[in-house]
N, C-alpha and C positions, 0 to 999 in steps of 0.2 A: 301396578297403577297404569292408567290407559286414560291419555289425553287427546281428546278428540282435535284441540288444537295444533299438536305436533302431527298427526295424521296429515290433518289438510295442509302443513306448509310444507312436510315432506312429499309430496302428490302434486304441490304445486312446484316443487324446485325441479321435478323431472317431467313435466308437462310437456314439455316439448316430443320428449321421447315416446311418450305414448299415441301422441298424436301424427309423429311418423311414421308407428308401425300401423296405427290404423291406414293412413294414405298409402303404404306400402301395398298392404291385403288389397283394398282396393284397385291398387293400380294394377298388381297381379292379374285380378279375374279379370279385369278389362281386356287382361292380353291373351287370353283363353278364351275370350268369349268368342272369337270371331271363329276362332280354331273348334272350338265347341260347337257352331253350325255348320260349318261344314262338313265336322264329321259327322253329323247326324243325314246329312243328304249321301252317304257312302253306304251302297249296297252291305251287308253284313260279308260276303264272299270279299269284299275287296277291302272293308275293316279289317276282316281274320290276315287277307295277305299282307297286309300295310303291318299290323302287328307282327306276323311272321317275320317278314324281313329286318324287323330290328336284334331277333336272336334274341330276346328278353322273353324266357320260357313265364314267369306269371306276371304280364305285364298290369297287374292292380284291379283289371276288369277283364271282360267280353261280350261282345253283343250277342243278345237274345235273339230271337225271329223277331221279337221287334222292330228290331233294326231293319227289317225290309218291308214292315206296315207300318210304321209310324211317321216316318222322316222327319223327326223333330227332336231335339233334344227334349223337349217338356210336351208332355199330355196334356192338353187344357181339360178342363172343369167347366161343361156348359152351366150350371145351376147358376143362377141370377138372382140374389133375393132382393126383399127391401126393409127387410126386418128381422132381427133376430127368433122373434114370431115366428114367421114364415121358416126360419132355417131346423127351428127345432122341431117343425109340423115335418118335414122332408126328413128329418130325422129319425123320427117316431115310426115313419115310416116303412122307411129299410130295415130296422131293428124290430118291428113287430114281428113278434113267435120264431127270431130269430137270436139263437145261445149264444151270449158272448164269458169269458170264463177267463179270470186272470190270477195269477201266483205271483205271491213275493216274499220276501224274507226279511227279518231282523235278528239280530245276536248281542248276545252279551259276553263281553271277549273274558279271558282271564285276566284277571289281576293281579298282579306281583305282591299286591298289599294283604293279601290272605297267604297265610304260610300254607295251605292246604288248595289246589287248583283246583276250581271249578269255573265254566260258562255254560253259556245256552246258547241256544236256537229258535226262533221262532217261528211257524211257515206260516201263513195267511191267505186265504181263498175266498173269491167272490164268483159267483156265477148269476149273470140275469138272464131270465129263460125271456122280459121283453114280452109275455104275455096274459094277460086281465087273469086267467085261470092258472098261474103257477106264481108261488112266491120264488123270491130270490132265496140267495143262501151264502151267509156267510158264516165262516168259520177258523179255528185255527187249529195249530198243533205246536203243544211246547215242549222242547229236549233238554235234561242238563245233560251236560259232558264233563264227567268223571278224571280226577287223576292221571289212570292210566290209559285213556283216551285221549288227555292233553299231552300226558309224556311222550306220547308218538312222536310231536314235534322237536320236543325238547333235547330226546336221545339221539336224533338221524341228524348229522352234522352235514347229510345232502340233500336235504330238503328243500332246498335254493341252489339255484345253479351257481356254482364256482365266483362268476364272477358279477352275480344280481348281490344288488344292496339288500340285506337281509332286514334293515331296518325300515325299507318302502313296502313289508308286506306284515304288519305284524297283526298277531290273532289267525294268523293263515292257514292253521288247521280248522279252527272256528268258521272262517269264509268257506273252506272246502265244504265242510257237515251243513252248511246253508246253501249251498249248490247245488249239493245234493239232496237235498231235504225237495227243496221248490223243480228239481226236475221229477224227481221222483213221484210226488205230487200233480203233478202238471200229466204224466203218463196215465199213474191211476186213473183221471179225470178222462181221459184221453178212452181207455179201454171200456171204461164203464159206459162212453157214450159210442161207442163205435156203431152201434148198430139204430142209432136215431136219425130220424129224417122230420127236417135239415138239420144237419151236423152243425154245432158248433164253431165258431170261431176261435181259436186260445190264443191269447193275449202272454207273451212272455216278454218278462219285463229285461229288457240288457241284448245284444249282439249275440246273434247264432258265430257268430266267427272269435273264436278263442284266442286273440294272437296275446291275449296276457300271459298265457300259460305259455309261453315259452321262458318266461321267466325263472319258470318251475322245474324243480326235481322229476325227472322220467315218472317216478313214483305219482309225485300229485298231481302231476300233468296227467296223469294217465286215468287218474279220479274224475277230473273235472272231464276229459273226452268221454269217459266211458258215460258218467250220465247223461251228456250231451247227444251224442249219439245215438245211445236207447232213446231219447226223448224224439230225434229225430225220424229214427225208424217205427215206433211205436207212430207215428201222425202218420208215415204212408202206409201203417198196415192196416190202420183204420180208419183211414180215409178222413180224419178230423184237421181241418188245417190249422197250422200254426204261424203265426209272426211274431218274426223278435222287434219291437219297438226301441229305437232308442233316439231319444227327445232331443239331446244335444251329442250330435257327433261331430267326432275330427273325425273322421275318415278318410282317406286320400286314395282311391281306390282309382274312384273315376279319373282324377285331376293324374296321377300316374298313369294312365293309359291316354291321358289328352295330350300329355305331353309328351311321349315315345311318339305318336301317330304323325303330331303335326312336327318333330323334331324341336318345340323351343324348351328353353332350361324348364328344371321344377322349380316351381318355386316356392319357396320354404312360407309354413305359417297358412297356406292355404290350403282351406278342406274343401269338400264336394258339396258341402251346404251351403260354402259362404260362394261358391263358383258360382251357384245355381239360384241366389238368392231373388237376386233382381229381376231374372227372368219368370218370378212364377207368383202367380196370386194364392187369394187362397183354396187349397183344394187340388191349385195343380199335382200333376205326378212326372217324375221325371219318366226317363223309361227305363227297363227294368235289364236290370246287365248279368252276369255269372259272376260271382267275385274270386279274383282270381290273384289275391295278393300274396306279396312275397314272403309267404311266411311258413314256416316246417311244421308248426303248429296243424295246420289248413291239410296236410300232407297227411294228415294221421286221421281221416276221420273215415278210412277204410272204404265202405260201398260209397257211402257219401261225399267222395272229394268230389270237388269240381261241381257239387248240388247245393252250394247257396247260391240264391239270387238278391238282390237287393234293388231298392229303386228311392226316393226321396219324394215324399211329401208335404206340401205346403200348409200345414194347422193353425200356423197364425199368423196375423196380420205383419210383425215387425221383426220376427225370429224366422233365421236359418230355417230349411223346411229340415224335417224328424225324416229318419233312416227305418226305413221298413226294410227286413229280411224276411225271407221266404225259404222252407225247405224245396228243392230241384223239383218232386212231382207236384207240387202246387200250380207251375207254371204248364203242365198240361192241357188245364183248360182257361180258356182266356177268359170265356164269359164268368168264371168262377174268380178268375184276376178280377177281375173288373169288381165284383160286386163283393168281392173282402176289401177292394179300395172303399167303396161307400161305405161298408161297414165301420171302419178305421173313422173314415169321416166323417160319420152320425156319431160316432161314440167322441170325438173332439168337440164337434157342437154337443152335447150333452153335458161335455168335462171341461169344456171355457176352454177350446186348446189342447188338450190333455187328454185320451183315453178315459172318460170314465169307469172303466173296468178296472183300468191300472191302479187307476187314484184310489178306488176302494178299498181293493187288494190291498193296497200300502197303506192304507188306515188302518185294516184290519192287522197287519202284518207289524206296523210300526211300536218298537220299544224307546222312549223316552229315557233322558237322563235319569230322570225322577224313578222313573221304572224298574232304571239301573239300580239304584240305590236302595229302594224297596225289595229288589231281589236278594244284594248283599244280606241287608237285615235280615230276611227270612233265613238266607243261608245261616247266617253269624246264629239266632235263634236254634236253628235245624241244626248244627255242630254243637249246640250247648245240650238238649235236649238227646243226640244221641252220647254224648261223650267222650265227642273228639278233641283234640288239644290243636283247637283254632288259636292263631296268634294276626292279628289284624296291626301293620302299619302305626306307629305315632306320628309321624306324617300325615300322613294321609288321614288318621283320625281329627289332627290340625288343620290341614286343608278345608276339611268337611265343616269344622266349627269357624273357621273366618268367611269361606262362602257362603 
């Protein structure tokens, strides 16, 4: 039972609290901010020394060349419109006969209430080629996973590092085969277009930088870097660029390296969106840094340490701006920076905000409760027909009949 009235009086009795740590956030980036401009007027040679001298080998960031043509913490956005009209015409624009192509994923975990294990996987792909003479193309790909597919997890008792909560990751063989599904995917895509001019865009939905996986068993850790990494390397061997997008980050990458520089405390609770927020309208871009965080994860990704970059875009009007990653040869060419930033931001005004590429991908890709339940059936069906000895929950049969 769920009483909307005890919500609201329990939210009112701690009102206060919440309302502290919001003035807290805030009063934080205030105290950055000033330290935020002046690092940005520091030559990049006298950045790298200032960071040198603290003996903090991955202090969260590093300045790009940027850092010696910009002198600004934020890229402004000269476009001016006065209509959303006018922004979708600018739009249309930069995306004419130019490929944008995004991957995502859904699963169906296993469920303890079939005495027999099965899930899936689902991958999901959008590609707009953006011109009058080619249609779009979406499609999917669906996997079940087998018994002894699931029992992988079930028999390695280290499959979680010793001392991770094993109950904060559960179905985590399932997320793996969906990592991999959508890298894998994303490559394919990748290879098949290597030789087209102009190259695509690809759109990867989630952080190039892995620091969940330290979470993980050597074994699964080593799952998720090893597609990662091919996906990495397959974009500079064929020249297709990639960005990892992700919409709402905590990241603390920047605000860690703002605070080593200028010496004051860290301060907890604040990420590099919320530091950067007030400073940027919409469209701006931060500038674009090496991420250089303190994590062992970041250490293993072999040719590619030390080759992401990341920078922070502004897509909407009221929200933190979104965390764009870059594979390291990406930033080669700048005029090529520049014009995957408009891309990203013609595909936002197209998607209200949002990547319309992403957003499709993840319609296409998206598995429902309902979908959930449709698949059980089928399975429950599929075990009667071949004549396996399914036994399904009374629980969970009860469940099903009172919701």
């Amino acid at each position: 039972m769920f009483e909307r009235s005890r919500v609201i009086n329990a939210l009112e009795v701690k009102r206060d609290r919440f309302s502290g740590y919001q003035g807290t956030v805030h009063e934080r980036a205030r105290t950055l901010d000033g330290a935020l401009e002046q690092m940005a007027f520091l030559s990049r040679a006298e950045l790298e020394a200032r960071l040198k001298a603290t003996n903090v080998a991955r202090p969260g960031a590093l300045p790009t060349k940027e850092q010696d043509n910009v002198h600004a913490a934020v890229v402004k956005f000269d476009a001016d419109w006065h209509s959303h009209e006018e922004a979708r015409k600018w739009a249309k624009q930069v995306l004419r006969d130019r490929p944008t192509f995004a991957v995502d994923g859904s699963q169906i975990p296993h469920s303890r209430d079939f005495s027999i294990p099965v899930a899936a996987i689902q991958i999901g792909w959008f590609e707009n080629p953006h011109s009058p003479s080619q249609t779009y193309t979406k499609d999917l790909f669906f996997e079940v996973l087998t018994p002894d597919e699931l029992t992988t997890y079930e028999e390695n008792t280290d499959t979680l590092d010793p001392t991770a909560d094993v109950g904060a990751f559960p179905g985590i063989l399932v997320n793996l085969r969906r990592f991999e599904g959508e890298c894998h995917r994303m490559v394919t895509y990748m290879q098949e277009r290597a030789n087209c001019d102009p190259k695509p865009l690809c759109f990867f939905d989630g952080s190039l930088v892995l620091s969940f996986a330290r979470h993980l068993s050597p074994q699964l850790r080593q799952g998720y870097l090893d597609s990662l990494v091919n996906m990495l390397r397959t974009s500079q061997a064929t020249g297709v660029p990639l960005v990892g997008y992700v919409d709402t980050s905590y990241a603390r990458d920047l605000v860690t390296m703002l605070t080593l520089v200028s010496g004051l405390p860290t301060p907890a609770h604040l990420s590099d969106g919320v530091l950067l927020h007030s400073r940027m309208r919409w469209g701006d871009r931060s500038q674009l840094y090496w991420c250089a965080r303190d994590d062992e994860v970041l250490q293993l990704y072999e040719e590619q340490v030390g080759r992401i970059a990341f920078a922070y875009l502004k897509t909407g009007t009221m929200s933190p701006p979104a965390r764009v990653e870059f594979p390291g040869w990406v930033l080669e060419d700048q005029a090529r920076v520049e014009h995957i930033f408009d891309l990203i931001r013609a595909e936002c005004i197209v998607g209200n905000g949002y990547p319309y590429v992403l957003e499709t991908a993840d319609a296409v890709a998206v598995i429902s409760t309902e979908d959930r339940q449709r698949f059980y059936a089928i399975f429950q069906q599929f075990a009667k027909k071949e004549g396996l000895a399914l036994c399904y929950s009374r629980k969970a049969r009860s469940k099903a009949i009172r919701r």
